[in-house]
C-alpha positions as CSV (number, residue, x, y, z in Angstrom):
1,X,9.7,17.2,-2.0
2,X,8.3,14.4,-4.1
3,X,9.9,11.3,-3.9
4,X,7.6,8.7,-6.1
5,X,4.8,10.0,-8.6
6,X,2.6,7.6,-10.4
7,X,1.0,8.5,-13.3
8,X,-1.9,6.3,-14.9
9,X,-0.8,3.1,-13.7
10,X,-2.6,0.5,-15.2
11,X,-2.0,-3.8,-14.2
12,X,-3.8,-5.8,-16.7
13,X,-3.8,-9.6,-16.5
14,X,-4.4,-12.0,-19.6
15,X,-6.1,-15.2,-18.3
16,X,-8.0,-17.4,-20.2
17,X,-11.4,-18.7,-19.4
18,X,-13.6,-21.3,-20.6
19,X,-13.5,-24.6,-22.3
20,X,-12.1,-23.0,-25.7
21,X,-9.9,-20.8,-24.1
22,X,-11.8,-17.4,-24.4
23,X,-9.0,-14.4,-23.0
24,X,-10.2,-12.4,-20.7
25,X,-8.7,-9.1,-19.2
26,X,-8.4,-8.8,-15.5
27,X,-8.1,-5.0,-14.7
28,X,-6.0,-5.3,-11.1
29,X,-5.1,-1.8,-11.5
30,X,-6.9,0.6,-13.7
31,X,-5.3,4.2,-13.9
32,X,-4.1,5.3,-10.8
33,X,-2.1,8.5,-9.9
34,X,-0.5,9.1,-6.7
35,X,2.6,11.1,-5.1
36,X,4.6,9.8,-2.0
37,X,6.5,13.1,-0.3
38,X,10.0,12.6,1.4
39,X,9.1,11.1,4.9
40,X,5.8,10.6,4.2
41,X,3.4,7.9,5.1
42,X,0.3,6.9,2.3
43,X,-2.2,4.3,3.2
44,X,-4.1,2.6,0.7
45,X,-7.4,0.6,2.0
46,X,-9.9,-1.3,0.3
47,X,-11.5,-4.2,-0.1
48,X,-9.8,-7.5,-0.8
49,X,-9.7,-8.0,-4.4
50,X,-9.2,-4.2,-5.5
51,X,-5.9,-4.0,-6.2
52,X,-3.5,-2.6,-3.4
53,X,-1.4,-5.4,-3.5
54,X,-1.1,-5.5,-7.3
55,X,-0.7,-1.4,-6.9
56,X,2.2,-2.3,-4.6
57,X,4.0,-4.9,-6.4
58,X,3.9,-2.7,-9.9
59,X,5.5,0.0,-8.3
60,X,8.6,-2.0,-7.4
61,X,8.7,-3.7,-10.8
62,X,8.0,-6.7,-9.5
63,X,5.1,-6.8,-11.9
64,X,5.8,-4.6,-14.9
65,X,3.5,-2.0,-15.9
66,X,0.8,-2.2,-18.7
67,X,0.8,1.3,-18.8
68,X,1.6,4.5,-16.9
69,X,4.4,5.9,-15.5
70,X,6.5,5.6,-12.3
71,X,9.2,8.0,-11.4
72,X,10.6,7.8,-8.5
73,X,12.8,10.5,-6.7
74,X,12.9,12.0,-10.2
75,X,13.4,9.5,-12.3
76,X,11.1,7.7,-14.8
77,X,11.6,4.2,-13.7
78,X,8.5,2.8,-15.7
79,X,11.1,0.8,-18.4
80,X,14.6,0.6,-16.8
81,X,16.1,-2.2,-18.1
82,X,16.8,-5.1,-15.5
83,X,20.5,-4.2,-14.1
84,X,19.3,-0.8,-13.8
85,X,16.4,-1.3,-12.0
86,X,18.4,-3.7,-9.6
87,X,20.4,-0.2,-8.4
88,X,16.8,1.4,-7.9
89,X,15.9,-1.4,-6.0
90,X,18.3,-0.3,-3.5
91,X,16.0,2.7,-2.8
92,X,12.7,0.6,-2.6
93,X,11.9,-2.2,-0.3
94,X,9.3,-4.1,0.5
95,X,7.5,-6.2,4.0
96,X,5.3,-8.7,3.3
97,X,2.1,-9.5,4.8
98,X,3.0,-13.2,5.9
99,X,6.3,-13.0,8.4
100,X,5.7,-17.3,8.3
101,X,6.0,-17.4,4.5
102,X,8.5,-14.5,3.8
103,X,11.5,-15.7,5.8
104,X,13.5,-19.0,4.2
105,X,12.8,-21.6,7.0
106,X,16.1,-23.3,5.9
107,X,17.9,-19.9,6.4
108,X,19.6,-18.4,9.8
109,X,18.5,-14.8,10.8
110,X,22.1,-14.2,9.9
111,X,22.2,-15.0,6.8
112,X,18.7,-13.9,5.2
113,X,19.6,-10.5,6.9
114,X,23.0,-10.6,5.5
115,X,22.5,-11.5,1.5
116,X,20.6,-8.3,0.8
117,X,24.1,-6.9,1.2
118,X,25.9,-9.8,-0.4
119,X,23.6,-9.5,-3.7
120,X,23.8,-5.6,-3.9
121,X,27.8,-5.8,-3.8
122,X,29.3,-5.4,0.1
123,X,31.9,-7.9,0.3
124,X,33.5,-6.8,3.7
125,X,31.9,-9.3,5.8
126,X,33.0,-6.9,8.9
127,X,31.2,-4.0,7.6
128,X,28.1,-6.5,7.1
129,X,27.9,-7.8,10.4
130,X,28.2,-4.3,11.8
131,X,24.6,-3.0,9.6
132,X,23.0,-6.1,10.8
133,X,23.9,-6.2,14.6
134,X,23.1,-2.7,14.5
135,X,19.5,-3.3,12.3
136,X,19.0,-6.3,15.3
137,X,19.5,-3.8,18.2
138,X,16.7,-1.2,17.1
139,X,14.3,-3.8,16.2
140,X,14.8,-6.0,19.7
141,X,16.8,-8.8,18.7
142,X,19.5,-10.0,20.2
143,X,22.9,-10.5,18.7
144,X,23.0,-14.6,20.5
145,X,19.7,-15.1,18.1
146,X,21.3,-14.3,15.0
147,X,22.0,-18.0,14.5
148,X,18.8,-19.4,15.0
149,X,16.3,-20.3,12.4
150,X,12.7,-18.1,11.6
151,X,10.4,-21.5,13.1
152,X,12.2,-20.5,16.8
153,X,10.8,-17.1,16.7
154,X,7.1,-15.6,17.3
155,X,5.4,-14.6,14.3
156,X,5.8,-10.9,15.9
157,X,9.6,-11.2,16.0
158,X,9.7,-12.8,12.4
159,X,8.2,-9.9,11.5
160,X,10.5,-7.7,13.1
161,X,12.9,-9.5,11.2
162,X,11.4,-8.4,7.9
163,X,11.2,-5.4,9.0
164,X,15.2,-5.1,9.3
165,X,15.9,-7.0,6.4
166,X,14.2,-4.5,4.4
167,X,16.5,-1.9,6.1
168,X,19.4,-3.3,5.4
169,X,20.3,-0.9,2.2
170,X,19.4,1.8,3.8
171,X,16.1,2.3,1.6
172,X,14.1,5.9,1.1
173,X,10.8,3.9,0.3
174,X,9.3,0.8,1.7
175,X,6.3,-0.8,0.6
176,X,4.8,-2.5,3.9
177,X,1.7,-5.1,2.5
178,X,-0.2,-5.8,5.1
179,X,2.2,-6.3,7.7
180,X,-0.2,-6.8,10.6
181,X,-2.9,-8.5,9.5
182,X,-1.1,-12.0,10.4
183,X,-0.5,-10.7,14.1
184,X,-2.2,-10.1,17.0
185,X,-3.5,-7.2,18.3
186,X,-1.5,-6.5,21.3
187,X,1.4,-7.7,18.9
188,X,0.2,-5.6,15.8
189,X,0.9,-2.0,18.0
190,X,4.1,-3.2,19.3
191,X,5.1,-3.7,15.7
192,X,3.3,-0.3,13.9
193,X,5.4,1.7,17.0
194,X,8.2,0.0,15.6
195,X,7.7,1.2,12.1
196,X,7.2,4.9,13.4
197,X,10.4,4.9,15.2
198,X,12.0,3.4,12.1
199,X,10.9,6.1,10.0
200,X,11.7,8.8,12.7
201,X,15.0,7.5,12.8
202,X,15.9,6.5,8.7
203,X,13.7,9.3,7.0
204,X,11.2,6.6,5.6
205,X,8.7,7.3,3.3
206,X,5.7,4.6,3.5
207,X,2.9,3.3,1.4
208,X,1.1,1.3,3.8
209,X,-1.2,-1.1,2.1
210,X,-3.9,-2.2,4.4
211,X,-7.8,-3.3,4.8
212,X,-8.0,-2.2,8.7
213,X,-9.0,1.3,8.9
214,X,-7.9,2.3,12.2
215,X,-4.5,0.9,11.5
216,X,-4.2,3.2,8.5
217,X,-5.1,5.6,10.5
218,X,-2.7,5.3,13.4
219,X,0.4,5.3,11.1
220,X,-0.9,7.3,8.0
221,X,-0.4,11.2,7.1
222,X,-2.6,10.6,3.6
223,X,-4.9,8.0,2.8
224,X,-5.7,6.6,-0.5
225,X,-9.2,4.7,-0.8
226,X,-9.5,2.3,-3.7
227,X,-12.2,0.1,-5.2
228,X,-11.8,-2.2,-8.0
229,X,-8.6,-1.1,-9.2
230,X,-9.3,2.8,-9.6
231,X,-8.6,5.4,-6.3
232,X,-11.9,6.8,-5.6
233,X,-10.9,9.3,-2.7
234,X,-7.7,10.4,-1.3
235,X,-7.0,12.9,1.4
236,X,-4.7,13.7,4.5
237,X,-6.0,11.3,7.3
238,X,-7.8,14.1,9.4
239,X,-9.7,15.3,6.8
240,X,-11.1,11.9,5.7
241,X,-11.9,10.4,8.7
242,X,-14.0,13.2,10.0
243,X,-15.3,14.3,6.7
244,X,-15.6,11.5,4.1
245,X,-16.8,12.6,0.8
246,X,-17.5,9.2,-1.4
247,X,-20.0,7.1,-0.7
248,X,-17.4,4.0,-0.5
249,X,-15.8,6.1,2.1
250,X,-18.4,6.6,4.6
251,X,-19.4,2.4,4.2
252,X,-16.3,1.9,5.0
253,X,-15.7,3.8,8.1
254,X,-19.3,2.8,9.7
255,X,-17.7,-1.1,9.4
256,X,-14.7,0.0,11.6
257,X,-15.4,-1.1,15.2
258,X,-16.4,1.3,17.8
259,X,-15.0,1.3,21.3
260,X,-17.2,2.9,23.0
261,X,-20.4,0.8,23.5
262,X,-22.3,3.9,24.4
263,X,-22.2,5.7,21.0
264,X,-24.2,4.8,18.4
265,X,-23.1,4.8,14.7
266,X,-25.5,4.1,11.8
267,X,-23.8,1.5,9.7
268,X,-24.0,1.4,5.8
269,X,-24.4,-2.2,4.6
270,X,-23.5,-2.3,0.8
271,X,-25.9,-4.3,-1.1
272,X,-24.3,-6.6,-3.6
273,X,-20.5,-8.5,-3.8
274,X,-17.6,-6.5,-4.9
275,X,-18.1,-6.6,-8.9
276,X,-15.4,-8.8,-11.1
277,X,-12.7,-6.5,-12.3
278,X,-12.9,-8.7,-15.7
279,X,-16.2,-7.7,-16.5
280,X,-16.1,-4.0,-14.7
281,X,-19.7,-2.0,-14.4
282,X,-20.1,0.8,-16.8
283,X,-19.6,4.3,-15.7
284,X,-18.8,4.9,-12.3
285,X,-17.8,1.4,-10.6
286,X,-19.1,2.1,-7.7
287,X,-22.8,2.5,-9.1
288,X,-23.7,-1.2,-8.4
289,X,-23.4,-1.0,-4.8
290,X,-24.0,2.5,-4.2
291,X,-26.7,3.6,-1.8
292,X,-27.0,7.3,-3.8
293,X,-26.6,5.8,-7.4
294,X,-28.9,7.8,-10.4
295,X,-29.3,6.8,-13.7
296,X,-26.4,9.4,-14.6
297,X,-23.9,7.1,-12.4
298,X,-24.1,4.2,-14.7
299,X,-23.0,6.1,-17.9
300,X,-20.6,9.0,-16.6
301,X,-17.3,7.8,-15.4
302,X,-16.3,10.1,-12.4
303,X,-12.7,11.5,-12.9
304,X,-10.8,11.8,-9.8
305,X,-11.1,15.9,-8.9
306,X,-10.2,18.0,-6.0
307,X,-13.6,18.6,-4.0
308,X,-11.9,20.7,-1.3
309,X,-8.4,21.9,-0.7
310,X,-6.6,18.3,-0.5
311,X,-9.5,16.1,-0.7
312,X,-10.0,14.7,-3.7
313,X,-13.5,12.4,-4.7
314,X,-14.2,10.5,-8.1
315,X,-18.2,10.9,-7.6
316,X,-20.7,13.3,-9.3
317,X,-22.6,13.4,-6.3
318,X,-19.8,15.2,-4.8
319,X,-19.7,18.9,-5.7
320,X,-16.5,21.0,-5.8
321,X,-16.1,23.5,-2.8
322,X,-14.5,27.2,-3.9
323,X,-11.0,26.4,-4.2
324,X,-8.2,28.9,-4.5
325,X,-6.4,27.5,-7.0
326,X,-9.0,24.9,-8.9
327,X,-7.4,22.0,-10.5
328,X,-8.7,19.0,-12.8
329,X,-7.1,16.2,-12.3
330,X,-4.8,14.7,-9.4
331,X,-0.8,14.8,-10.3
């Protein structure tokens, strides 16, 4: 069952640039559609700069929409007016990518656990204390620490902390935004483990926004490449790690790290920097960096189709295997 569908999203920026105060268009996200099933985890990967974040925060309304459509366990959410949305809120949390920065240094674990509840209505301060001590217990915190302030805890337990804070309503979706990539490795699995229990144990669904490959693809059941604001390939996490079709795809896996010396891998070095999404290429956006680019790719914008059952490309190169039930465009 379907819990959040995007359709066409689109997060355009205004900024202006230039002595006279030329307006320019930043394209953060540029027509994406997704689906997020009940108890389901998505990753999205990418460069920095292409959009996941932005992808992230428009979903939850944090940054309203240009265009598209979000609905989310069947409801079109896309222009909910503000109290409305603060219900729907309920249902969709977020962990941010800096557990220094995200907790209120002037705040006790008690109480930035504990206003969640107090902004979305709970008044019994019993029935509070009992969600959080419980929240504290699965995420290895003890109840004696409840008083103490985010700077006397380890950046891992701060973001364990996060973690439970964004449990506290009892959410069906979370949004974690690079919630790693601050810790250490040892630190990082103790923390994704964590996150799998969790979802085991609440019925989480997941969009897990990350650039570390082989952390998508410890926690992931779908993957969702993007580049420059658009989603270029999409798949279930088997089928794109051992069979990439784009060619964005296969750079990126030959940059994740081997660990075992003995095998080789050729790695693809894109030429070029990541291309400004104010001033986009024409055609496909990938054609600047592309190692298999024709003349075609700078003209032809690639639509996002299914290339085999569940794998879905944006590249002409790419052809269409014999599908039972072809289909045009992802819904």
């Amino acid at each position: 069952m379907t819990l959040l569908e995007v359709k066409d999203l689109k997060q355009h920026f205004t900024i202006k640039k230039g002595f006279l105060g030329e307006k320019k268009i930043v394209k953060a996200v540029d027509g994406v559609s997704l689906h997020i099933e009940h108890g389901e985890t998505l990753g999205i990967v990418g460069e920095s700069g292409c959009g996941k974040s932005s992808l992230g925060r428009t979903i939850l309304q944090l940054l309203k929409p240009t265009s598209g459509e979000i609905i989310f366990n069947g409801k079109n959410i896309t222009h909910l007016p503000r109290r409305e949305m603060k219900t729907v809120r309920k249902d969709m949390q977020l962990v941010f990518q800096d557990p220094y920065a995200s907790l209120n240094p002037r705040s006790k674990i008690r109480s930035i656990l504990e206003t969640p509840l107090i902004v979305h209505g709970m008044n019994n301060k019993a029935e509070r204390m009992k969600i959080i001590e419980s929240l504290i217990d699965k995420i290895g915190i003890r109840k004696e620490q409840l008083d103490r302030y985010p700077h006397e805890f380890s950046g891992g337990q701060r973001q364990r902390i996060g973690i439970a804070r964004s449990l506290t309503l009892n959410p069906k979706l979370i949004i974690a935004d690079e919630p790693v990539s601050a810790l250490d490795v040892s630190v990082q699995s103790q923390v994704l483990n964590l996150m799998v229990d969790l979802q085991k144990e609440f019925n989480l669904s997941y969009m897990f926004i990350s650039h570390d490959l082989s952390v998508v693809q410890h926690i992931s059941d779908r993957v969702a490449v993007m580049y420059l604001g658009k989603i270029v390939e999409i798949a279930n996490v088997e089928d794109l790690y051992k069979n990439p079709l784009h060619p964005y795809t296969k750079a990126l896996l030959t940059a994740v790290p081997q660990p075992d010396p003995t095998k080789k891998r050729e790695r693809i070095i894109l030429q070029g920097d990541l291309p400004s999404p104010v001033n986009p290429p024409s055609g496909c956006p990938f054609h600047t960096r592309c190692p298999v680019a024709t003349a075609e790719c700078k003209t032809e914008v690639p639509e996002l189709r299914e290339k085999e059952m569940g794998h879905w490309a944006a590249c002409i190169h790419v052809q269409p295997a014999q599908l039972e039930k072809p289909r045009l465009i992802i819904s």
